[in-house]
VMD Tcl script that draws the C-alpha trace (Angstrom):
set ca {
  {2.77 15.96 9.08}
  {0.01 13.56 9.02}
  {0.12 10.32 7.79}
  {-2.29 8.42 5.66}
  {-2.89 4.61 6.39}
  {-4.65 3.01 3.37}
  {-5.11 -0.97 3.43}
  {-6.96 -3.08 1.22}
  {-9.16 -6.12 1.99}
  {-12.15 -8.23 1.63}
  {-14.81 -9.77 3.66}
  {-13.17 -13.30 2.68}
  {-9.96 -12.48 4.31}
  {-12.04 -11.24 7.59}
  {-10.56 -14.32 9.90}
  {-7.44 -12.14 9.43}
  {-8.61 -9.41 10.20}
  {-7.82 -9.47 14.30}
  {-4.65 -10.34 14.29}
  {-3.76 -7.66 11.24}
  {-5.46 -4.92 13.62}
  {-4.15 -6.57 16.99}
  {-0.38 -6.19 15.44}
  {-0.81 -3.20 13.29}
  {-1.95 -1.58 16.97}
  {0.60 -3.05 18.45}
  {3.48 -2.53 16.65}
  {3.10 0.71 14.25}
  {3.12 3.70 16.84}
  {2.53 5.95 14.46}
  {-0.04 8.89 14.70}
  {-2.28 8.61 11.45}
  {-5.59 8.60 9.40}
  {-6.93 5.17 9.03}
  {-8.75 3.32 6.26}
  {-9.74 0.35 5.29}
  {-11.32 -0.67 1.70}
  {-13.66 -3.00 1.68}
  {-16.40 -4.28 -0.53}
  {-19.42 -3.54 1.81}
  {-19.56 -2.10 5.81}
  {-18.47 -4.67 8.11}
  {-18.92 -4.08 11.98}
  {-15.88 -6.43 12.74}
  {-13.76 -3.61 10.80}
  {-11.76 -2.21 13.96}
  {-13.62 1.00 14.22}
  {-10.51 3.52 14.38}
  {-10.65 2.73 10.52}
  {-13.00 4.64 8.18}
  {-14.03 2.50 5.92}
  {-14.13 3.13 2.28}
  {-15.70 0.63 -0.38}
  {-15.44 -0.85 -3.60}
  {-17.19 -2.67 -6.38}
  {-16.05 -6.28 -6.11}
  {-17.69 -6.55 -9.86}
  {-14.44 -5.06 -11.28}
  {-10.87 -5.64 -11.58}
  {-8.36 -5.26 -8.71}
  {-7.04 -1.98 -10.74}
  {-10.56 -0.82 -10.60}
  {-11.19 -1.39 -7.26}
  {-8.05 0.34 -5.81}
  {-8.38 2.87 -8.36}
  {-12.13 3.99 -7.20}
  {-10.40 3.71 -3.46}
  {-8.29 5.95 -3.95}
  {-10.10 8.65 -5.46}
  {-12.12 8.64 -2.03}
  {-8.75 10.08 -0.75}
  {-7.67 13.63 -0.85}
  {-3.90 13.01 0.72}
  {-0.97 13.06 -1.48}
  {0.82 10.33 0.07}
  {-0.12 7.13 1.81}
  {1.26 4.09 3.47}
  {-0.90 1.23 1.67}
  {-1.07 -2.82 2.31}
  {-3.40 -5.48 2.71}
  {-4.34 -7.65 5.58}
  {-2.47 -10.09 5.37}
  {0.59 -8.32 5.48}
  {0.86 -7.64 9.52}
  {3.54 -6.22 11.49}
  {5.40 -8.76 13.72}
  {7.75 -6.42 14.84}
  {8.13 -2.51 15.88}
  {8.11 -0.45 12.53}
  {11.64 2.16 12.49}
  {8.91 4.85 12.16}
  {11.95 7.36 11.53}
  {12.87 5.26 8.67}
  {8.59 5.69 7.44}
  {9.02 9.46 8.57}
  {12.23 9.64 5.61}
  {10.30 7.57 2.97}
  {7.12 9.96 3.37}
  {9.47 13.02 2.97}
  {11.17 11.64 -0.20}
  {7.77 10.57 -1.87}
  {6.20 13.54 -0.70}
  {9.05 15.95 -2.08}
  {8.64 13.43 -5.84}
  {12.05 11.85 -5.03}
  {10.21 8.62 -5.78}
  {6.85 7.60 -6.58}
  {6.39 4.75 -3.66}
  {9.06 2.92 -1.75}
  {8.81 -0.29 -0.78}
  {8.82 -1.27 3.27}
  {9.50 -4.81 2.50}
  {12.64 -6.56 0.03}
  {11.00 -8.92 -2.28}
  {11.10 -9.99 -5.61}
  {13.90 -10.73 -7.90}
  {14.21 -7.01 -8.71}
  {17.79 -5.53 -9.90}
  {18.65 -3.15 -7.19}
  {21.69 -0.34 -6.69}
  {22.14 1.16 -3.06}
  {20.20 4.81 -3.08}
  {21.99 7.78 -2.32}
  {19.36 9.14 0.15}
  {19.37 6.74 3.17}
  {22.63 3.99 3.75}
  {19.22 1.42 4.30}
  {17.62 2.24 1.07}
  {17.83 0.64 -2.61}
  {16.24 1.91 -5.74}
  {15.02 -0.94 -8.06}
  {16.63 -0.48 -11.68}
  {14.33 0.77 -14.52}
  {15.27 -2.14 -16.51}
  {13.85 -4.60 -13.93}
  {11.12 -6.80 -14.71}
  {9.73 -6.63 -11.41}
  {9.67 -2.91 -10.66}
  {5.94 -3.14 -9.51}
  {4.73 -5.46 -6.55}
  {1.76 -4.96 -3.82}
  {3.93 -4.83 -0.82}
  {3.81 -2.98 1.99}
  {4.61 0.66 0.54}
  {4.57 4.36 0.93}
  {2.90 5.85 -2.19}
  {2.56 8.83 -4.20}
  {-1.30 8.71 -4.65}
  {-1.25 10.17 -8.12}
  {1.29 8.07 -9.33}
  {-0.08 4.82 -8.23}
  {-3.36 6.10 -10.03}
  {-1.40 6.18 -12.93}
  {-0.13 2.95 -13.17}
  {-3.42 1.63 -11.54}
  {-5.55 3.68 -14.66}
  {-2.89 2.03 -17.56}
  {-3.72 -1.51 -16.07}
  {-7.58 -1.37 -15.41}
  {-8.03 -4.69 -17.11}
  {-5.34 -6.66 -15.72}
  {-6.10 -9.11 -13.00}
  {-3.37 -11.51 -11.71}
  {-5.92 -13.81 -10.54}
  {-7.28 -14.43 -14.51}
  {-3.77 -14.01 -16.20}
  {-3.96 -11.12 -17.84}
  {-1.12 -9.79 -16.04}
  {1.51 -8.34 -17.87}
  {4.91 -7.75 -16.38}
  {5.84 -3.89 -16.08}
}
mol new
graphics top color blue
foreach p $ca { graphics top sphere $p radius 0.5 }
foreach p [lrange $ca 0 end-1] q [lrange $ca 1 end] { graphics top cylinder $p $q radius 0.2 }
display resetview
């Protein structure tokens, strides 16, 4: 099985950068492809990451969306920079989630509780909950394992949204 290690990040963030690859390096001992979007090449990008860019002209929807179609892999483990490891992943725990998103159990699971989404304990791992449909927060960037497809999906319906202007609409 081969893993696919997608995170998301921008020049501005870049101060971040060593400790996200320092602890990612550290901590996730998990054999996988590694990329890293980006807006243009930068040569402090740790270089077991292929880089793959984006248009920083467009919307975050965009720019994740164009990322992604640089990908072939069906799933992928996706975060941003800012969201390092401080702690040993349970990579048999990562090993279940791929299966399950891989076999379209779910679309993406999340590898970090957050939110103030309604949740029921799953019936395919005693550590895992599945958010209820009628939550308002049933989408967050966290930390995730993702089908690729599906996130393009969402990703496509929500080209024009950007948090940052306000246009967000809750899902």
């Amino acid at each position: 099985m081969t893993f696919t290690h997608l995170t998301y990040s921008h020049t501005d963030y870049s101060d971040i950068w060593p400790i996200y690859f320092g602890e990612t390096s550290r901590y996730f001992r998990l054999d996988r492809n590694k990329f890293f979007a980006i807006e243009r090449e930068d040569l402090r990008v740790d270089p077991s990451y292929t880089q793959l860019l984006y248009d920083e002209s467009v919307t975050y929807p965009q720019r994740l969306y164009s990322i992604l179609q640089q990908l072939d892999e069906d799933v992928l483990l996706f975060d941003h920079e800012d969201m390092f490891l401080y702690d040993y992943c349970d990579v048999d725990a990562i090993r279940l989630y791929w299966e399950l998103v891989g076999d379209g159990v779910f679309d993406s699971i999340r590898l970090v509780k957050g939110g103030k989404a309604s949740l029921v304990k799953s019936k395919h791992a005693s550590h895992l909950y599945e958010i209820q449909g009628s939550s308002r927060w049933i989408f967050s960037i966290q930390p995730s394992v993702w089908n690729r497809k599906a996130l393009m999906m969402i990703l496509e319906q929500f080209a024009e949204h950007n948090i940052w202007a306000g246009s967000y609409t809750h899902l």
